[in-house]
C-alpha positions as CSV (number, residue, x, y, z in Angstrom):
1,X,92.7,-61.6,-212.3
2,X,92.4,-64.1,-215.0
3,X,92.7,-63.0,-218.6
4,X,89.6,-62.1,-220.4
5,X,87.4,-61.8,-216.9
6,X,88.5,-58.2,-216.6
7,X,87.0,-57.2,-220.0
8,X,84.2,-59.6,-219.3
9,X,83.4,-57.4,-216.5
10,X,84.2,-53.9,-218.0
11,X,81.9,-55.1,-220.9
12,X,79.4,-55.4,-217.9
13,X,79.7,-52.7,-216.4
14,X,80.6,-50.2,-218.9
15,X,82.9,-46.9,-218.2
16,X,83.6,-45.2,-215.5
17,X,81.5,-42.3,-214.5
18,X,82.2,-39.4,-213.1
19,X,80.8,-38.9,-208.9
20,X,79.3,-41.0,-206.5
21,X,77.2,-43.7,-207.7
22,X,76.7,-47.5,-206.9
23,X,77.4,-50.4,-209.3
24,X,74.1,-52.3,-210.2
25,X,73.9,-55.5,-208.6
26,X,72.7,-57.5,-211.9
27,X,75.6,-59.4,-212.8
28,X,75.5,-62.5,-210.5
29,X,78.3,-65.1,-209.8
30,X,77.3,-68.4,-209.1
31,X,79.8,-69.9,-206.8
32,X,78.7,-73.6,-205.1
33,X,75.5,-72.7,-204.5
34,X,75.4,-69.2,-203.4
35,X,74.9,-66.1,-205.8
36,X,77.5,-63.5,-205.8
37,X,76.2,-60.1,-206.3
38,X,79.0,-57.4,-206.9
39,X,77.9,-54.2,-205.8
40,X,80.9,-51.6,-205.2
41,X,80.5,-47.7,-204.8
42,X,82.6,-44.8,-206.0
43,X,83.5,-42.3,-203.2
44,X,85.9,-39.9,-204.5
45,X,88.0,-41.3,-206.7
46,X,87.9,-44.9,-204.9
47,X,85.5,-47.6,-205.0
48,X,84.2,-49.5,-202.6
49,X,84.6,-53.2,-201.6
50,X,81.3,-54.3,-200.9
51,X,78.1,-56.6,-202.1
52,X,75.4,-59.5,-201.6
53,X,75.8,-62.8,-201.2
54,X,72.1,-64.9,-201.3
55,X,71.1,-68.9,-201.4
56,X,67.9,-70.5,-202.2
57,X,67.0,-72.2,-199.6
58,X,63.5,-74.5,-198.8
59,X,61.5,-71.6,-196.8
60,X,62.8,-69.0,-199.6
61,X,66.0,-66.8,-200.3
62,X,68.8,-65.5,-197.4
63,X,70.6,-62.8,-198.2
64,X,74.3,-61.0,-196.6
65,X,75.6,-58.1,-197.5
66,X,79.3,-57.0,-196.7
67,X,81.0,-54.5,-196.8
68,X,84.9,-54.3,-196.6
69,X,87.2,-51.6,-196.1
70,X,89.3,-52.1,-198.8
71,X,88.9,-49.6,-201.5
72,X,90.3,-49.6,-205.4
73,X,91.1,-46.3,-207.9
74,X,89.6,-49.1,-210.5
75,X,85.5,-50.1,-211.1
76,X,86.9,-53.6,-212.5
77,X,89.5,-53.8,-210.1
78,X,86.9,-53.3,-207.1
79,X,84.6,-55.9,-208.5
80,X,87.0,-58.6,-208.6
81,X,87.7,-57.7,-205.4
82,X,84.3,-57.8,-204.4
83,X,83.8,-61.2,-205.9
84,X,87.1,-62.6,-204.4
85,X,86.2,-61.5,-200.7
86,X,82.4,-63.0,-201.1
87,X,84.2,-66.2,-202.4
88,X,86.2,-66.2,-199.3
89,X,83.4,-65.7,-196.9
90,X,81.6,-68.6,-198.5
91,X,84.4,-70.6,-197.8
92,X,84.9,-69.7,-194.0
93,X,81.4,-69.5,-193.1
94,X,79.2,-71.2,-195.6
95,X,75.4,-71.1,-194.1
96,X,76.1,-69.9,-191.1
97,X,77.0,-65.9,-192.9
98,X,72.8,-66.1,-192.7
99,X,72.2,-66.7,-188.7
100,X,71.0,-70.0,-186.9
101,X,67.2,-71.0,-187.6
């Protein structure tokens, strides 16, 4: 990860707590046109590789969510991960991630 993002995101997101809980989704990355929204869960000791990507479109917003297997021991570590993977989705599927019309 790039230096300073990290912190930028721990900053976010604060410290780690202890059990299961869910990241809120309210810090949104803007990447060509689609809004990244991070949203990782701790199970155990791991979090969760997962989140929502949405798009404005004429007839309103279209939303995906995914979720990937990988899991991280870290909260920052997981939502760079999260925001790397919806990055990459974007790339291979652009529009299409939100079904034909």
């Amino acid at each position: 990860m790039a230096p300073g993002i990290s912190d930028f995101v721990r900053n976010i997101f604060g410290p780690k707590k202890a059990g299961p809980s869910a990241v809120e989704p309210d810090a949104a990355v803007d990447y060509k046109g689609y809004s990244i929204r991070p949203s990782p869960r701790q199970q155990g000791s791991q979090w969760t590789t997962e989140g929502v990507i949405a798009k404005q479109f004429p007839d309103g917003e279209k939303e995906c969510r995914f979720i990937r297997a990988d899991t991280h021991g870290e909260k920052t570590d997981a939502l760079a991960s999260c925001v790397a993977k919806a990055k990459r989705i974007i790339d291979e599927q652009g529009d299409q991630m939100f079904g034909s019309k």
